[in-house]
MARNUSE-23265 format. One record per residue (C-alpha): residue in one letter; x, y, z. Coordinates in pm, whole numbers, plus 50000, padded with zeros to 5 digits. Example, Ala and Ser with C-alpha at 12.3 -4.5 7.8 and 13.67 -1.06 7.14 Angstrom:
% residues 2
{fivo = a, xx = 51230, yy = 49550, zz = 50780}
{fivo = s, xx = 51367, yy = 49894, zz = 50714}
//
This chain:
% residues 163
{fivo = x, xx = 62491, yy = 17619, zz = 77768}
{fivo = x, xx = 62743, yy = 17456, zz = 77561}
{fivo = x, xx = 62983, yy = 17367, zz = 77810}
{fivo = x, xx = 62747, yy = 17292, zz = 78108}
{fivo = x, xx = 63080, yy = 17104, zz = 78248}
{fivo = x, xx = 63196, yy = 17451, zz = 78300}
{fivo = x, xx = 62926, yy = 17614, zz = 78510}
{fivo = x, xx = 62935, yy = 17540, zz = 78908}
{fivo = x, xx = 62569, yy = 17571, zz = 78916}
{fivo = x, xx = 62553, yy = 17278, zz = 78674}
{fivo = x, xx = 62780, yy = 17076, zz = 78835}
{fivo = x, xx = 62603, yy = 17123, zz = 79188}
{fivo = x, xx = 62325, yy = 17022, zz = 79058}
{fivo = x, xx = 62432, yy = 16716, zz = 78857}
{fivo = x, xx = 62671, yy = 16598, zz = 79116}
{fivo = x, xx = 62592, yy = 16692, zz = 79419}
{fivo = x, xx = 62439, yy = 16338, zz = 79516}
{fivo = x, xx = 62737, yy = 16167, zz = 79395}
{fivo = x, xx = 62965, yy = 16381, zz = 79612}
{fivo = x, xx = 62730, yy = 16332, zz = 79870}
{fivo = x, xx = 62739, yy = 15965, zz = 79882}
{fivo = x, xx = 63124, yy = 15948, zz = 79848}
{fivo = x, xx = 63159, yy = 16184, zz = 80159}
{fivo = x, xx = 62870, yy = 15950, zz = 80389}
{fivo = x, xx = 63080, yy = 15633, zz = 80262}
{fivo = x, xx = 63419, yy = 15752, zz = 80430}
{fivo = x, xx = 63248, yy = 15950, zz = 80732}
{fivo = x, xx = 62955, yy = 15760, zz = 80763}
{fivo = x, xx = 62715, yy = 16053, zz = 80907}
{fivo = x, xx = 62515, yy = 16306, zz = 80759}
{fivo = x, xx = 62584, yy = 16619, zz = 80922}
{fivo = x, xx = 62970, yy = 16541, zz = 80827}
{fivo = x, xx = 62938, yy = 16425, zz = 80514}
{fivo = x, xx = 62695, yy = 16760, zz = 80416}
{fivo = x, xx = 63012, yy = 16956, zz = 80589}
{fivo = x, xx = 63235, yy = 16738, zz = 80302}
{fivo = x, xx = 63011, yy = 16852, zz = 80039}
{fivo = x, xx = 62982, yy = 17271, zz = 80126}
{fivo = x, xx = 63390, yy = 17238, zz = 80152}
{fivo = x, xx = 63401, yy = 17044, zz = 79812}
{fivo = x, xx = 63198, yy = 17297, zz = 79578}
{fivo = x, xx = 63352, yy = 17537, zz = 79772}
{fivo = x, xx = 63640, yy = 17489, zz = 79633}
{fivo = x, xx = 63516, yy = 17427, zz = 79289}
{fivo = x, xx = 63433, yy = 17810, zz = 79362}
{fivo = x, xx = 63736, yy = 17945, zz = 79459}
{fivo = x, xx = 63966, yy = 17708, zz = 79194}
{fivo = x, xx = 63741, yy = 17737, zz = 78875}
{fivo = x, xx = 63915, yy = 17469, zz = 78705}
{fivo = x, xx = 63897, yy = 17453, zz = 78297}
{fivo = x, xx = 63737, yy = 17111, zz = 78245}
{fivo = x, xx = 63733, yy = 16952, zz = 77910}
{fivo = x, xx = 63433, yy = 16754, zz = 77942}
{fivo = x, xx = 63169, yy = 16638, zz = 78162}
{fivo = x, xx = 63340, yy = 16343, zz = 78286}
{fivo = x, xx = 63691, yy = 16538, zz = 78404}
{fivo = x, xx = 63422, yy = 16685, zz = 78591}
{fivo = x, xx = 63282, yy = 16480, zz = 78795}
{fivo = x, xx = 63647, yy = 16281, zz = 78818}
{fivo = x, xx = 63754, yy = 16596, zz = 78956}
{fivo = x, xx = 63466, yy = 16645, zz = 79178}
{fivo = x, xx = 63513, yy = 16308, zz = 79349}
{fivo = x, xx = 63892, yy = 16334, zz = 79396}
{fivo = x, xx = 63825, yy = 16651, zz = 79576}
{fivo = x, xx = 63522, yy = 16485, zz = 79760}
{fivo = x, xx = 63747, yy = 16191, zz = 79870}
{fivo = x, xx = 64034, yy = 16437, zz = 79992}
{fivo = x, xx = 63839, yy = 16627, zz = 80185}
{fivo = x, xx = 63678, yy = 16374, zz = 80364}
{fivo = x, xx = 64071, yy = 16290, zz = 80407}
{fivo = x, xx = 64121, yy = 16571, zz = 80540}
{fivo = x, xx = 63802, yy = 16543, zz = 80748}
{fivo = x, xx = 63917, yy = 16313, zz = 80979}
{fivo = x, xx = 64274, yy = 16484, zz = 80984}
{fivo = x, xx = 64144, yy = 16817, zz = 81161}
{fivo = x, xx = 64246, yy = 16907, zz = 81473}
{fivo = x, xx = 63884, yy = 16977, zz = 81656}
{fivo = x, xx = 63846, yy = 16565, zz = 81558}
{fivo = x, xx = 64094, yy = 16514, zz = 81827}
{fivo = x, xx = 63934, yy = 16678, zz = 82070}
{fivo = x, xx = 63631, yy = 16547, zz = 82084}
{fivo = x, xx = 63500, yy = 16303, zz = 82366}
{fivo = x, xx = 63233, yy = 16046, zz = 82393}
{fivo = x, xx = 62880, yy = 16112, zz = 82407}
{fivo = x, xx = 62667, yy = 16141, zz = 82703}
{fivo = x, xx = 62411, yy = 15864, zz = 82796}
{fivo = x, xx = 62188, yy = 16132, zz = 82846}
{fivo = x, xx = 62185, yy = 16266, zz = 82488}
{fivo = x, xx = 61970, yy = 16044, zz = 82205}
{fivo = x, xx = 62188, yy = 15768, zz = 81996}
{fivo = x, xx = 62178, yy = 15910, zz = 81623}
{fivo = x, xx = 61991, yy = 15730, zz = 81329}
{fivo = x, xx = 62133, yy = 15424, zz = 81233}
{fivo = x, xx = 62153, yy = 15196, zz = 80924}
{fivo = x, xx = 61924, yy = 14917, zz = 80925}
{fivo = x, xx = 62064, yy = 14627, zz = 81127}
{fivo = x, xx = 62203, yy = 14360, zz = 80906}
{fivo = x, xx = 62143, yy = 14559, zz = 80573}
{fivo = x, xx = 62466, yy = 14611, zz = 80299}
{fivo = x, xx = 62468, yy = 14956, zz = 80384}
{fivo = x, xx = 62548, yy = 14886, zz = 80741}
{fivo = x, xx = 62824, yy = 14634, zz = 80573}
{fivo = x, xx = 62996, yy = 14870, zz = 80389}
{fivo = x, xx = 63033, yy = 15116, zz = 80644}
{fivo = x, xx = 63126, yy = 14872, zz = 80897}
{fivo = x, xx = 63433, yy = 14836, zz = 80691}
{fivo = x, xx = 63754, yy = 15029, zz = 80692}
{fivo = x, xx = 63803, yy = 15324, zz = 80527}
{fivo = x, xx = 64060, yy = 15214, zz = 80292}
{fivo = x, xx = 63807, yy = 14992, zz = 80201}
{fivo = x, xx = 63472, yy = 15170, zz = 80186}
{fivo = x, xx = 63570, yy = 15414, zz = 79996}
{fivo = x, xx = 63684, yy = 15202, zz = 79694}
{fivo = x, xx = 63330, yy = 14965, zz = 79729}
{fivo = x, xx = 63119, yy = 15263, zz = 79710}
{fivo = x, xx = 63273, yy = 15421, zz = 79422}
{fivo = x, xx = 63241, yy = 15083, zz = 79237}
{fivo = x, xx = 62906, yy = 14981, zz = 79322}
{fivo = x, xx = 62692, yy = 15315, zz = 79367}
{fivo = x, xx = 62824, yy = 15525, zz = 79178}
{fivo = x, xx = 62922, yy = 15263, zz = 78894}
{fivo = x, xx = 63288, yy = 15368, zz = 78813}
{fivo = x, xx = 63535, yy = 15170, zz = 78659}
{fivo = x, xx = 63868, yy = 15026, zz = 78828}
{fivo = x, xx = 64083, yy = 15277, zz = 78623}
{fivo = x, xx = 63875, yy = 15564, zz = 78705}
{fivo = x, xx = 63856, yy = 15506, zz = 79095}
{fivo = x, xx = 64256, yy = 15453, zz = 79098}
{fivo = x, xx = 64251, yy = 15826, zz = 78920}
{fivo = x, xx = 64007, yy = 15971, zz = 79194}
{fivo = x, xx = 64225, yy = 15842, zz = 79416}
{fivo = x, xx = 64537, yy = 15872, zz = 79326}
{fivo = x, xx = 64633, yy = 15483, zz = 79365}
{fivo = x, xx = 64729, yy = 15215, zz = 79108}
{fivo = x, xx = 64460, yy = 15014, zz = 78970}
{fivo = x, xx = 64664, yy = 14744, zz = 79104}
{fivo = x, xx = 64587, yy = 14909, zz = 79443}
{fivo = x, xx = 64235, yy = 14930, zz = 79397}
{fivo = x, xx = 64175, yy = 14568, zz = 79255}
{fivo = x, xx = 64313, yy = 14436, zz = 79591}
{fivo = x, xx = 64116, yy = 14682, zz = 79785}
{fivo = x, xx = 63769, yy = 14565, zz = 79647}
{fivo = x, xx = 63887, yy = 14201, zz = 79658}
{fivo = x, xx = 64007, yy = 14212, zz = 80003}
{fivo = x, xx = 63644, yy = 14480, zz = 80073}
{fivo = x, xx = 63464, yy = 14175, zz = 79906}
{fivo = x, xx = 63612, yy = 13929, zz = 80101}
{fivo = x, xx = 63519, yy = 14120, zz = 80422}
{fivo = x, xx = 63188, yy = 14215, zz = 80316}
{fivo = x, xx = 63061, yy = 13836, zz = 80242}
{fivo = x, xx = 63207, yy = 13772, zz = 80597}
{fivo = x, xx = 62991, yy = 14028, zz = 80755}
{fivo = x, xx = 62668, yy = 13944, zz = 80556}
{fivo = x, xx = 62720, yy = 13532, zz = 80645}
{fivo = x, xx = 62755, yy = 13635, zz = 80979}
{fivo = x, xx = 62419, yy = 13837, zz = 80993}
{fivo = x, xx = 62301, yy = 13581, zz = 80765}
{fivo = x, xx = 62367, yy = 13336, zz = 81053}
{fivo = x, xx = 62253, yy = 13528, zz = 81306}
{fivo = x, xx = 61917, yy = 13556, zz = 81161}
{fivo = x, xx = 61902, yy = 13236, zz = 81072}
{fivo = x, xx = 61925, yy = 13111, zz = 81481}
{fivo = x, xx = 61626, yy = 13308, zz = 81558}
//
């Protein structure tokens, strides 16, 4: 197809990881961040945007991706929930003292910014477009996400080193 940017099958397919990742790095579970993803090419369905090219695309995938998962944490069944039984098994979690585990210890505001960035390799201007911030705004953000990340890793660092 000439304009593969065009065709929601193509775009599932090529970005579906991408908008995948982006969801777990501001949820930080699975099952939520799969929820992120049906609601994102959902909408893909029901807006059928005009893109010009392959990377509009995908910018417009990941702003939608990153609202979402806004909006995500916004619903009103979120504030209803309560804490888990002891009875009923912990979930998986990241491997202790690992950069994954880093970077979703951190705060939102901050995660999300670090993972666009380092996985899924996009530029300062380009994440303050996703987002809808300055790239100002997103400079300090993955300075200050830096900043707290080597904190966290020389801390583990330390920890491991003591045993």
């Amino acid at each position: 197809m000439d304009q593969w940017w065009n065709d929601p099958a193509e775009l599932a397919g090529r970005y579906a990881g991408e908008v995948f990742r982006l969801a777990y790095a501001r949820t930080g579970r699975r099952a939520d961040s799969e929820d992120v993803m049906q609601e994102v090419f959902l909408r893909l369905l029901r807006a059928r945007p005009a893109f010009r090219d392959g990377d509009h695309a995908r910018a417009w995938l990941l702003r939608v991706a990153s609202n979402c998962a806004n909006d995500w944490f916004r619903a009103p069944w979120r504030r209803r929930e309560a804490p888990l039984s002891d009875a009923l098994p912990a979930p998986e979690a990241p491997r202790p003292g690992g950069a994954l585990e880093a970077v979703l210890a951190l705060p939102p505001k901050y995660r999300i910014p670090i993972h666009l960035y380092y996985y899924e390799e996009l530029s300062v201007a380009e994440i303050a477009a996703v987002l809808g911030r300055s790239e100002g705004a997103v400079k300090t953000q993955l300075f200050r996400a830096r900043a707290m990340l080597r904190d966290l890793l020389k801390e583990d660092e330390d920890v491991s080193e003591g045993l």
